[in-house]
C-alpha positions as a LaTeX table, in Angstrom:
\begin{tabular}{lrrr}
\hline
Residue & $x$ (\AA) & $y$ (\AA) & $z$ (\AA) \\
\hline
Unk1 & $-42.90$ & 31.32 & 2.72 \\
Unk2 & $-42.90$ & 28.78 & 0.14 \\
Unk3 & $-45.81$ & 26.53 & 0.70 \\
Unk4 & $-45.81$ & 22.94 & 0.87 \\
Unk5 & $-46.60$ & 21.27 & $-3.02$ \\
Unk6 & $-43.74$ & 23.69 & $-4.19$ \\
Unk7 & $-41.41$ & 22.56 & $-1.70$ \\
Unk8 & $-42.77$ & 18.74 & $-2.91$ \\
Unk9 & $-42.02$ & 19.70 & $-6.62$ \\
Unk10 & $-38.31$ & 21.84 & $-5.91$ \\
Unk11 & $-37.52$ & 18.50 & $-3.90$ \\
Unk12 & $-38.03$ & 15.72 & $-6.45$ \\
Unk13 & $-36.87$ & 17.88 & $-9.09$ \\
Unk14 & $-33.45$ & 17.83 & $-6.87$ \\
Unk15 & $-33.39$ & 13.77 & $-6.48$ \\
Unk16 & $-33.76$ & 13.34 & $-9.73$ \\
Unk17 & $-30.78$ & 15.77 & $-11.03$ \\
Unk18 & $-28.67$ & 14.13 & $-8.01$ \\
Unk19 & $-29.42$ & 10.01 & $-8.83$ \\
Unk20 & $-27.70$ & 10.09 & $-12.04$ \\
Unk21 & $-24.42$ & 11.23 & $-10.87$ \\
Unk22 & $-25.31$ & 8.83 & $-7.41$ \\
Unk23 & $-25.04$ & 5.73 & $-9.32$ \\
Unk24 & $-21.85$ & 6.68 & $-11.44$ \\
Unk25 & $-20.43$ & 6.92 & $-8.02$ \\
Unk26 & $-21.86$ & 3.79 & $-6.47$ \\
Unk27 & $-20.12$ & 1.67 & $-10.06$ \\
Unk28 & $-16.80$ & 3.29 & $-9.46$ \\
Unk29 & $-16.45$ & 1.98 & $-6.24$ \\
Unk30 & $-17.83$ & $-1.62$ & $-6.61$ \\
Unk31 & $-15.37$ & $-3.97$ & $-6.71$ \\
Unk32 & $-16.20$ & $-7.21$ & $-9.46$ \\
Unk33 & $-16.51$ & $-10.82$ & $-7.30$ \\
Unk34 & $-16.58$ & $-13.28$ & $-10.12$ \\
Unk35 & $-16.23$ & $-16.13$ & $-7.18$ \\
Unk36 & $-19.43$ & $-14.96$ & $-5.42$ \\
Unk37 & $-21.27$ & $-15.35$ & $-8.79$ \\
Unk38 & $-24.31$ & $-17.87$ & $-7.90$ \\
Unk39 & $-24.53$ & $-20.61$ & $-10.52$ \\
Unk40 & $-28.36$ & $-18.92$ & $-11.78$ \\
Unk41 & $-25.65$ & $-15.86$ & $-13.28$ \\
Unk42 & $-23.34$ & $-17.96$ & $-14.70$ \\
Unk43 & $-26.10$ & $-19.92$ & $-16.35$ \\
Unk44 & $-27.41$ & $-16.52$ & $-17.94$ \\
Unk45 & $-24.31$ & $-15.40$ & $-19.06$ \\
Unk46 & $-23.79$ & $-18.23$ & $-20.83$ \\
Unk47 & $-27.14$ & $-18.22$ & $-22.46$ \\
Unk48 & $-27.31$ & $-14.61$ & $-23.24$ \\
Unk49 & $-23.24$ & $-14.50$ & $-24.21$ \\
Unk50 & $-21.15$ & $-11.99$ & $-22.86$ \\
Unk51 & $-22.60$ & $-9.06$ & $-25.15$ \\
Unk52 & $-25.84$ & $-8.99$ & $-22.87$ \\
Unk53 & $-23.91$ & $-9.28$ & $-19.90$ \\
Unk54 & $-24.51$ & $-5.42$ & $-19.32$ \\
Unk55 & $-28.39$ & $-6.92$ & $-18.29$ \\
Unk56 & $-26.74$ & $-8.30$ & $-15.25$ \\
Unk57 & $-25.64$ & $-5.55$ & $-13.99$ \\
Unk58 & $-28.33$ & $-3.15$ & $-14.72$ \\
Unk59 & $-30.53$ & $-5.35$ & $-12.30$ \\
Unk60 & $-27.81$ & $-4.56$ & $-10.29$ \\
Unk61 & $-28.99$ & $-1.20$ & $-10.13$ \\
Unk62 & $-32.66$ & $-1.58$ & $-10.22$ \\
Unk63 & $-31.83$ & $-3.21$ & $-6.57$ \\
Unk64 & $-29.93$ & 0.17 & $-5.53$ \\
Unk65 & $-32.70$ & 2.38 & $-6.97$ \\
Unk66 & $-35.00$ & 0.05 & $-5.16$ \\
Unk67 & $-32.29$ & 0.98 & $-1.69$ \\
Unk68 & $-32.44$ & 4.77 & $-2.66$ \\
Unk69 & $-36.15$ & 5.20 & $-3.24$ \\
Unk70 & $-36.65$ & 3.92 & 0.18 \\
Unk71 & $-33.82$ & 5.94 & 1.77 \\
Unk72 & $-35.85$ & 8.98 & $-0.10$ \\
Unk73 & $-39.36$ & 7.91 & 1.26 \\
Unk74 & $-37.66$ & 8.13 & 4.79 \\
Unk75 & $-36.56$ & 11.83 & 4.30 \\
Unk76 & $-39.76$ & 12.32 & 3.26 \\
Unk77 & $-41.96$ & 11.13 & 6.03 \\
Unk78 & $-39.81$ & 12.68 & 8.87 \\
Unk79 & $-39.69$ & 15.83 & 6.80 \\
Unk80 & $-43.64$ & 15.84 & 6.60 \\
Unk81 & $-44.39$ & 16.74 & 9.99 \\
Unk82 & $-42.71$ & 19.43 & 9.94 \\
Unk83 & $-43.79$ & 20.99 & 6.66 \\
Unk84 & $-47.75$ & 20.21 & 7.92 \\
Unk85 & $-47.25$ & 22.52 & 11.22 \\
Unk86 & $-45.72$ & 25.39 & 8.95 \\
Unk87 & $-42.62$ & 25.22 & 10.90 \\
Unk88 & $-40.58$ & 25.37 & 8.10 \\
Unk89 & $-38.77$ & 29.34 & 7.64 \\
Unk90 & $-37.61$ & 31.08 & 4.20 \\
Unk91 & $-34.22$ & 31.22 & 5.96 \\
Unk92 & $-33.99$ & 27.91 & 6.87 \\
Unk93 & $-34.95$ & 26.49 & 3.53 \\
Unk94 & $-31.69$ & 26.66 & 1.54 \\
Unk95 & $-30.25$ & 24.93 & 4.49 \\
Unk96 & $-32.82$ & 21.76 & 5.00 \\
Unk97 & $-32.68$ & 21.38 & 0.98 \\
Unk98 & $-28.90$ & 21.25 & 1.19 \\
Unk99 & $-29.09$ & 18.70 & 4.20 \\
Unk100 & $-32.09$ & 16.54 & 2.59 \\
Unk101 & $-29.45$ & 16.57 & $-0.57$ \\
Unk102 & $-26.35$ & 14.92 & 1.82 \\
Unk103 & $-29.00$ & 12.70 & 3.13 \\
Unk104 & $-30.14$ & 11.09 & $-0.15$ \\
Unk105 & $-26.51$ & 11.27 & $-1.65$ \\
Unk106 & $-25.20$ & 9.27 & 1.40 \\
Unk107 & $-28.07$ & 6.97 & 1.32 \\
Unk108 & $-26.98$ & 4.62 & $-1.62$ \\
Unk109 & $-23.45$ & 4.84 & $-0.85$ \\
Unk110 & $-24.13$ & 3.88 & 2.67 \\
Unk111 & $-26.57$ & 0.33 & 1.66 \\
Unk112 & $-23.59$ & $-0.27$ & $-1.03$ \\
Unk113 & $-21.05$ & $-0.53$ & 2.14 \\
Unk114 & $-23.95$ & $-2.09$ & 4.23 \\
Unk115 & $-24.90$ & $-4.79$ & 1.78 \\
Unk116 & $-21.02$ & $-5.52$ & 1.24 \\
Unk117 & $-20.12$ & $-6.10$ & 5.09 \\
Unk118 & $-23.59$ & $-7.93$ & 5.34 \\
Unk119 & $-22.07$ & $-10.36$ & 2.21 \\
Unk120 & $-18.44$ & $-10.64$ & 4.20 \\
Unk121 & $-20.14$ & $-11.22$ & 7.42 \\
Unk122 & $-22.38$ & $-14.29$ & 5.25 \\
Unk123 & $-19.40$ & $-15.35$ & 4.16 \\
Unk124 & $-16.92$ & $-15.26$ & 7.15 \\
Unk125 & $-19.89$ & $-17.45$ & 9.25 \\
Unk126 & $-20.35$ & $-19.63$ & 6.42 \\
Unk127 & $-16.49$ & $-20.69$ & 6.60 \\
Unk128 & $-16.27$ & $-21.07$ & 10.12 \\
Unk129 & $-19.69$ & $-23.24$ & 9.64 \\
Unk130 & $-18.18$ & $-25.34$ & 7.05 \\
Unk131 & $-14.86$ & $-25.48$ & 8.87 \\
Unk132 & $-16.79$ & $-26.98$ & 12.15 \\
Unk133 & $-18.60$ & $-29.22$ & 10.07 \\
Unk134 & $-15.70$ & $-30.82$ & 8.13 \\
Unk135 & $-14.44$ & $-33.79$ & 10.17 \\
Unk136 & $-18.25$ & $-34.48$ & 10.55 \\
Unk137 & $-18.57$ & $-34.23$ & 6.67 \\
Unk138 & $-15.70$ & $-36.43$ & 6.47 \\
Unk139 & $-16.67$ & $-38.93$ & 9.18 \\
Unk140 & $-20.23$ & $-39.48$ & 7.37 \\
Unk141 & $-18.41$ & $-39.60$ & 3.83 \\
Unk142 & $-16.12$ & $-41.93$ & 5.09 \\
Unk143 & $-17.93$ & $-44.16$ & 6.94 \\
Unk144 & $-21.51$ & $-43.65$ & 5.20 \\
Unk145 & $-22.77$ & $-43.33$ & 8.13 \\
Unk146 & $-26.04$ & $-42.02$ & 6.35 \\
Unk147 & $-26.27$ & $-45.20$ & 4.90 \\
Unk148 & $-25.78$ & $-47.84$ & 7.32 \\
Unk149 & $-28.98$ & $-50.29$ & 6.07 \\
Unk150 & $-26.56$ & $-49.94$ & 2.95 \\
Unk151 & $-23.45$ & $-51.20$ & 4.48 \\
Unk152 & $-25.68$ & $-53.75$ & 6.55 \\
Unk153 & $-27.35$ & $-55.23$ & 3.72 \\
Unk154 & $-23.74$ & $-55.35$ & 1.86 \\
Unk155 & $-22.53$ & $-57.24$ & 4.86 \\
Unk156 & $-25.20$ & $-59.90$ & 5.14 \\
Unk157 & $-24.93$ & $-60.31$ & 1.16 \\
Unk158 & $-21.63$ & $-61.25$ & 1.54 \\
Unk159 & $-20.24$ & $-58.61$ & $-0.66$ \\
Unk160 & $-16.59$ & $-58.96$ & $-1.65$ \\
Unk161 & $-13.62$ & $-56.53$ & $-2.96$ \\
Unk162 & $-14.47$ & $-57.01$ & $-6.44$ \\
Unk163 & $-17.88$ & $-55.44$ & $-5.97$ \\
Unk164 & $-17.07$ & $-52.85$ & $-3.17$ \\
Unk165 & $-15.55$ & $-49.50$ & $-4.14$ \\
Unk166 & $-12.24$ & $-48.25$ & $-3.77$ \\
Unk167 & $-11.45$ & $-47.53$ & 0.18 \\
Unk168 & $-14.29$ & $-49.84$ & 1.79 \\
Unk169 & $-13.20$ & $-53.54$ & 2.95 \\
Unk170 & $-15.10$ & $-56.26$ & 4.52 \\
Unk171 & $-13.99$ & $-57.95$ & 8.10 \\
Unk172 & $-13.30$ & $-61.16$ & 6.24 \\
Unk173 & $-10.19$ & $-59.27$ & 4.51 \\
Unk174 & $-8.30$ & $-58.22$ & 7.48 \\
Unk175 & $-5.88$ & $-60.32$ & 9.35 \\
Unk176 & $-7.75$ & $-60.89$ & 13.09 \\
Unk177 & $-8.02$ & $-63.09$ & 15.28 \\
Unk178 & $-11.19$ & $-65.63$ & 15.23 \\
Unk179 & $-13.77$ & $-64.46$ & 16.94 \\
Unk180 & $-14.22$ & $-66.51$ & 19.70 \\
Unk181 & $-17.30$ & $-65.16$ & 22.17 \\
Unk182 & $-17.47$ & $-66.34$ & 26.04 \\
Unk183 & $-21.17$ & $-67.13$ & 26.97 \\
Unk184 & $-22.27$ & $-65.94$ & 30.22 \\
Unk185 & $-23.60$ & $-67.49$ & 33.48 \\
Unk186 & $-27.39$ & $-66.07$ & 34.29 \\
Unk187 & $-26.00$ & $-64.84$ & 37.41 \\
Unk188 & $-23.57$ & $-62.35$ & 35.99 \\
Unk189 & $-23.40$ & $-58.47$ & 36.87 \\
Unk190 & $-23.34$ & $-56.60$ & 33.80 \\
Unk191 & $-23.86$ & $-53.23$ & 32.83 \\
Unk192 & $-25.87$ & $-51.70$ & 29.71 \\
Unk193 & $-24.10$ & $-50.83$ & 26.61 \\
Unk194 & $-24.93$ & $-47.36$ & 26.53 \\
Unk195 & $-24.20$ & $-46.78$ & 30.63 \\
Unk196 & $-21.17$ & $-44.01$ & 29.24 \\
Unk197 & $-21.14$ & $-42.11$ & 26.00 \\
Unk198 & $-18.20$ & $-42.31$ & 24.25 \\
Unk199 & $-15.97$ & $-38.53$ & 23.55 \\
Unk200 & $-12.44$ & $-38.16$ & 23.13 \\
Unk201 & $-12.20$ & $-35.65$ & 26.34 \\
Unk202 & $-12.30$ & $-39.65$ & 28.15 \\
Unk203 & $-8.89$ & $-39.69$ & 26.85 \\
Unk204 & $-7.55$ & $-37.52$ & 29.33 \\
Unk205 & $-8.23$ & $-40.04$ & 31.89 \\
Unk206 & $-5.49$ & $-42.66$ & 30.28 \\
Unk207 & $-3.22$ & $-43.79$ & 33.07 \\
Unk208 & $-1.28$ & $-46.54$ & 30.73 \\
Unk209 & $-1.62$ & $-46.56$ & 26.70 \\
Unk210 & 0.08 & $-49.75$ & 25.59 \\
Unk211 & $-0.18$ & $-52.49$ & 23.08 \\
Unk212 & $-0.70$ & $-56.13$ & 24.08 \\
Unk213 & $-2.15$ & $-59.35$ & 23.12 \\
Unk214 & $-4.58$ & $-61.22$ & 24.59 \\
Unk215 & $-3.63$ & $-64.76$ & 26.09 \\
Unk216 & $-6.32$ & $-65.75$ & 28.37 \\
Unk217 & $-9.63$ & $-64.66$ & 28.92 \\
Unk218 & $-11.89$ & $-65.54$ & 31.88 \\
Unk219 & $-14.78$ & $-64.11$ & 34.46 \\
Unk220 & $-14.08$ & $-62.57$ & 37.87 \\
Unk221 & $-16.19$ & $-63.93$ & 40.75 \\
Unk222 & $-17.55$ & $-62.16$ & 44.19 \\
Unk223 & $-17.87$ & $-63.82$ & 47.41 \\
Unk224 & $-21.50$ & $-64.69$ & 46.23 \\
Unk225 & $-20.30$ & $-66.58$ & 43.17 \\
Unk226 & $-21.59$ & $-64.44$ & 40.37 \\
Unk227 & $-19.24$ & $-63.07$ & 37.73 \\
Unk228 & $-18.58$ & $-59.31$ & 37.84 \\
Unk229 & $-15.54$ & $-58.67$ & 35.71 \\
Unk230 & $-14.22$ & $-59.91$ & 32.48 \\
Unk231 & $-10.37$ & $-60.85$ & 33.03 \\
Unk232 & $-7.85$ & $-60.42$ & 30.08 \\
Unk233 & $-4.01$ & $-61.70$ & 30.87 \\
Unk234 & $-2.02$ & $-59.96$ & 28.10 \\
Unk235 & 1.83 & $-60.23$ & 26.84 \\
Unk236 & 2.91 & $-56.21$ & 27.47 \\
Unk237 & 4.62 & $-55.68$ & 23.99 \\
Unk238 & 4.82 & $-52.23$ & 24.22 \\
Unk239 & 4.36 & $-48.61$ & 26.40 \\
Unk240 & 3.59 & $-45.68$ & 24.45 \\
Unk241 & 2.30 & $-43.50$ & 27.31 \\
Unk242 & 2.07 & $-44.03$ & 31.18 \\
Unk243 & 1.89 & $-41.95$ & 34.34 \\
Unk244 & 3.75 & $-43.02$ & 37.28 \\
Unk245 & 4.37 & $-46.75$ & 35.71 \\
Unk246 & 7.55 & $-48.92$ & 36.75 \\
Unk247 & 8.53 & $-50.91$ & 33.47 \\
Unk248 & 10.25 & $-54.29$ & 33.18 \\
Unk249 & 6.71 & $-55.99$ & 33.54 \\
Unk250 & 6.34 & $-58.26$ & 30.53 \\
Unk251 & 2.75 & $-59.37$ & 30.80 \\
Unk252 & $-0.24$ & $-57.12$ & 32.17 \\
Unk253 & $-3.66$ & $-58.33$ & 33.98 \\
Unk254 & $-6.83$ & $-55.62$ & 32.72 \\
Unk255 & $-9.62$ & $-56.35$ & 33.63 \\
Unk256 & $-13.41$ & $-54.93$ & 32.50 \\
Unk257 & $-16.93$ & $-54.54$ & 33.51 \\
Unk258 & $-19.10$ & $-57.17$ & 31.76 \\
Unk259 & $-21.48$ & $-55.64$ & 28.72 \\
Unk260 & $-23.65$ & $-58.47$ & 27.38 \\
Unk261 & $-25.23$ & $-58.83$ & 23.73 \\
Unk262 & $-28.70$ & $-59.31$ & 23.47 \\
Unk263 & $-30.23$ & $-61.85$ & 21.17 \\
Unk264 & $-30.99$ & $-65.45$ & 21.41 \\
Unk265 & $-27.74$ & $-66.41$ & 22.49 \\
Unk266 & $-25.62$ & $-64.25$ & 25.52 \\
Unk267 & $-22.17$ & $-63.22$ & 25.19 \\
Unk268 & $-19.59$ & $-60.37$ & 26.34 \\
Unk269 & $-20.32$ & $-57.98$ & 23.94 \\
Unk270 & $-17.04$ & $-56.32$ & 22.72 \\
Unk271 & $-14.82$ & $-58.58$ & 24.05 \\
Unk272 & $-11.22$ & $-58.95$ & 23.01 \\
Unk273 & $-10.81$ & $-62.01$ & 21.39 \\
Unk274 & $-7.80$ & $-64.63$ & 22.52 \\
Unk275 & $-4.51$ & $-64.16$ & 20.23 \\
Unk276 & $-5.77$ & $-60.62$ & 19.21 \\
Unk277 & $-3.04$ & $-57.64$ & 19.83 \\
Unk278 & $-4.68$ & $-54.74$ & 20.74 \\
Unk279 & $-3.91$ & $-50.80$ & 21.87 \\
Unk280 & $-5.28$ & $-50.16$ & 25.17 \\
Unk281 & $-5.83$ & $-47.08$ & 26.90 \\
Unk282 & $-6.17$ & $-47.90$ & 30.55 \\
Unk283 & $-6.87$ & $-46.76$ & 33.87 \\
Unk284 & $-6.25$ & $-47.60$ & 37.79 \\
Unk285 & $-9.35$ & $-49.14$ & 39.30 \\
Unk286 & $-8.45$ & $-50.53$ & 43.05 \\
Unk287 & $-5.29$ & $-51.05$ & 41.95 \\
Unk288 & $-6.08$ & $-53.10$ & 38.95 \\
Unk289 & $-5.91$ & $-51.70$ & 35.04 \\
Unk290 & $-8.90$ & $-51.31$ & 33.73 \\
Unk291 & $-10.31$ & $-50.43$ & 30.04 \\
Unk292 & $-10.70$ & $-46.86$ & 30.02 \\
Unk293 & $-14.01$ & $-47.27$ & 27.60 \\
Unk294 & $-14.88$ & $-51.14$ & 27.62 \\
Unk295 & $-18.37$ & $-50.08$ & 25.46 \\
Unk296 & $-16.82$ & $-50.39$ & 22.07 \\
Unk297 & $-14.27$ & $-52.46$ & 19.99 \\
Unk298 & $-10.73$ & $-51.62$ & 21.43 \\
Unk299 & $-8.66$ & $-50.03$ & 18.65 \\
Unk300 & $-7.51$ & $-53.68$ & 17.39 \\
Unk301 & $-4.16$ & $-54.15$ & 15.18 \\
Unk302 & $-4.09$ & $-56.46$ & 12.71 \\
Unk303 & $-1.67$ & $-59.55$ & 11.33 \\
Unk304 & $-0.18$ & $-57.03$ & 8.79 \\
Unk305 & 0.11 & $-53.75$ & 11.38 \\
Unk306 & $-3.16$ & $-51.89$ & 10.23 \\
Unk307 & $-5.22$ & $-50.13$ & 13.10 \\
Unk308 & $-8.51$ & $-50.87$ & 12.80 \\
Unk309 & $-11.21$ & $-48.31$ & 15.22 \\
Unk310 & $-14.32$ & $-47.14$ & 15.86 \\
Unk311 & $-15.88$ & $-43.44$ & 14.34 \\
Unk312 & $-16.22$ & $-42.43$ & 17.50 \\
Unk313 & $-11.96$ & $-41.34$ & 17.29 \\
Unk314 & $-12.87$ & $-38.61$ & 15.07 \\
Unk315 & $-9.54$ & $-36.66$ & 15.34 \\
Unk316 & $-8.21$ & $-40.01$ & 14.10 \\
Unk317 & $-10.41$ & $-39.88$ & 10.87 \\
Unk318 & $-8.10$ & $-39.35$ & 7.67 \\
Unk319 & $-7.68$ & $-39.32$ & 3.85 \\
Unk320 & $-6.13$ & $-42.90$ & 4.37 \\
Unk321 & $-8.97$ & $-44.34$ & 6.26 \\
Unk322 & $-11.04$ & $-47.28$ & 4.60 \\
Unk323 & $-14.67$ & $-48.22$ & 5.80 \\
Unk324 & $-14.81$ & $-52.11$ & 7.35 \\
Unk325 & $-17.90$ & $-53.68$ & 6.55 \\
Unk326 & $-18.57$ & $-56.24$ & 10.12 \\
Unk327 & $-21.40$ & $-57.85$ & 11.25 \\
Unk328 & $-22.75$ & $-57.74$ & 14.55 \\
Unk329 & $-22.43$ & $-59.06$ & 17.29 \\
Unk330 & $-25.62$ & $-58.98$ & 18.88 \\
Unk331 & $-29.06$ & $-57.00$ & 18.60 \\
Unk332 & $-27.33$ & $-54.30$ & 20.87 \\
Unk333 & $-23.69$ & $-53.54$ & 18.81 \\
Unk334 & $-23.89$ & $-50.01$ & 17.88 \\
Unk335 & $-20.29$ & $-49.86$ & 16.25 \\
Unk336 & $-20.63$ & $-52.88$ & 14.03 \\
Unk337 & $-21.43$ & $-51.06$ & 10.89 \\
Unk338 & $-18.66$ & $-47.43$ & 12.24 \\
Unk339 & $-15.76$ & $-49.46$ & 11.80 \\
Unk340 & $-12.30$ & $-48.16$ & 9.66 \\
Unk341 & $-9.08$ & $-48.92$ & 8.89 \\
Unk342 & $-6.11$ & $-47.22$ & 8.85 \\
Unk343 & $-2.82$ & $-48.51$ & 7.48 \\
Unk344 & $-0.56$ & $-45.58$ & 7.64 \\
Unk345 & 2.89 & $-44.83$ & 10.26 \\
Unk346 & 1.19 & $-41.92$ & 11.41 \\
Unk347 & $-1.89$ & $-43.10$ & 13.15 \\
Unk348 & 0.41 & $-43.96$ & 16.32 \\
Unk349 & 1.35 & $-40.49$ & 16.74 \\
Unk350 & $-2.03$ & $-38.99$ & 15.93 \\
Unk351 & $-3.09$ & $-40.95$ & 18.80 \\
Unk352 & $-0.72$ & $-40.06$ & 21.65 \\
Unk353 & $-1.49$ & $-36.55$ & 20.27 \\
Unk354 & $-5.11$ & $-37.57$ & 21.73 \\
Unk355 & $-3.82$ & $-39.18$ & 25.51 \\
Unk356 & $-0.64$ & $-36.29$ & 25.81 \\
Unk357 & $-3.82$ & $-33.38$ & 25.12 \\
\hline
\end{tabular}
């Protein structure tokens, strides 16, 4: 029976005769990625030059020997056991020395094919990561969003186009109506700001999506007197989407909850301003249209036919979107400094794509 240090000596002896021809099989089958280089490589390549390149790759291997060692170190302890009970036969030897062979020739090739499907896996999730994360990316690039003290102070500086970079306007460029605020009575109803968050899915709710313009403006009263309801009579110019709706009407009543600023002075916060045209997406409420989402700026469109919206429409964000620099309304405007601008034909059917999904 051959006892255990010879056993110890016959089996290292056999690792080391089998790593040599181990590694020239693990470099034949790796496959060059000169895309997945990290930028530390390319930064020693081009220090060293390309004929001490071959360095690279050697610490390439140091990492597999690093794989194999441990692989071998495996066999070792779960053959150990064994070997210390004397279990462990002359006729059984060949036959565990063959099978401890397979084992550490199969270990190497088996981490090269691990460690590649770990680095596809990496990368597949890193994709779908970056994919999820792009019309966020491009909302916060577009609208700096990260920087809204920025865009703030820029605002109450005054800034004009010849200072602002390309893609970013002020309010005082665009062709809107004067902003004209309605004070409130003590007495009104109102509701908080922040009573709904704003999502897309709300779209699904649009009864009517039309385009209008404002031509009155005035407060709904109860029987007790107190004003409950901001009332907007509108010219109808145009239907884009409806459900169940009987045209030849060529004005429209909507009405709204009342959302106040806070500050020194009290106003409807939001409201749509008298001679504005606007593009509404609406909903029955007692038989009355109502706005769908009266706490934000309605998607207003301007004297020369731009569309100018809040961030919260982010499937509406696009390479032809400008930042608006406003200013607020009151203390409690959230979407004063998330305002764009689109000027492009397609932003009318990106946005039925929203209401018709």
């Amino acid at each position: 029976m051959m006892d255990e240090k010879r056993l110890e000596q016959e089996y290292r002896s056999l690792k080391c005769q089998q790593a040599p021809d181990l590694w020239n099989r693990i470099e034949r089958n790796l496959q060059e990625h000169p895309e997945r280089e990290t930028e530390a490589e390319i930064n020693v390549k081009e220090r060293l030059g390309k004929g001490n390149q071959e360095s690279i790759r050697l610490s390439r291997r140091q990492i597999y020997a690093m794989a194999t060692a441990a692989a071998a170190m495996l066999v070792l302890l779960v053959a150990a056991p064994g070997l210390m009970e004397g279990r462990l036969k002359k006729t059984s030897e060949p036959l565990q020395m063959a099978n401890m062979a397979e084992t550490l020739e199969a270990a190497p090739e088996a981490a090269a094919v691990e460690t590649a499907a770990e680095s596809e896996e990496m990368m597949a999730a890193g994709n779908a990561e970056l994919q999820a994360d792009t019309t966020e990316n491009k909302v916060e690039a577009i609208a700096e969003e990260n920087q809204p003290d920025a865009v703030s102070r820029a605002a109450k500086n005054g800034a004009s186009s010849k200072v602002l970079p390309d893609g970013v306007l002020t309010s005082d460029q665009l062709l809107l109506a004067n902003y004209q605020p309605m004070s409130l009575p003590e007495n009104a109803v109102t509701m908080a700001e922040d009573s709904q968050y704003f999502s897309e899915d709300i779209l699904r709710d649009t009864e009517l999506l039309c385009g209008g313009t404002v031509m009155g403006v005035s407060l709904e009263q109860d029987t007790s007197g107190k004003s409950v309801k901001v009332v907007y009579e509108m010219t109808l110019d145009q239907v884009y989407f409806a459900e169940d709706y009987t045209t030849g009407m060529e004005t429209i009543t909507v009405k709204s909850p009342i959302v106040k600023t806070e500050g020194d002075e009290v106003y409807i916060l939001y409201q749509l301003q008298l001679g504005g045209t606007y593009l509404l997406p609406l909903h029955r409420s007692d038989q009355d249209w109502e706005l769908l989402y009266p706490f934000a700026p309605q998607i207003q469109v301007t004297g020369d036919g731009a569309y100018l919206f809040h961030t919260g429409y982010v499937s509406l964000i696009s390479e032809d979107t400008s930042v608006v620099i406003g200013r607020p309304e009151g203390n409690n405007d959230y979407f004063y400094d998330r305002m764009v601008l689109r000027r492009d034909e397609n932003f009318l059917s990106d946005l039925l794509k929203l209401v018709e999904h």
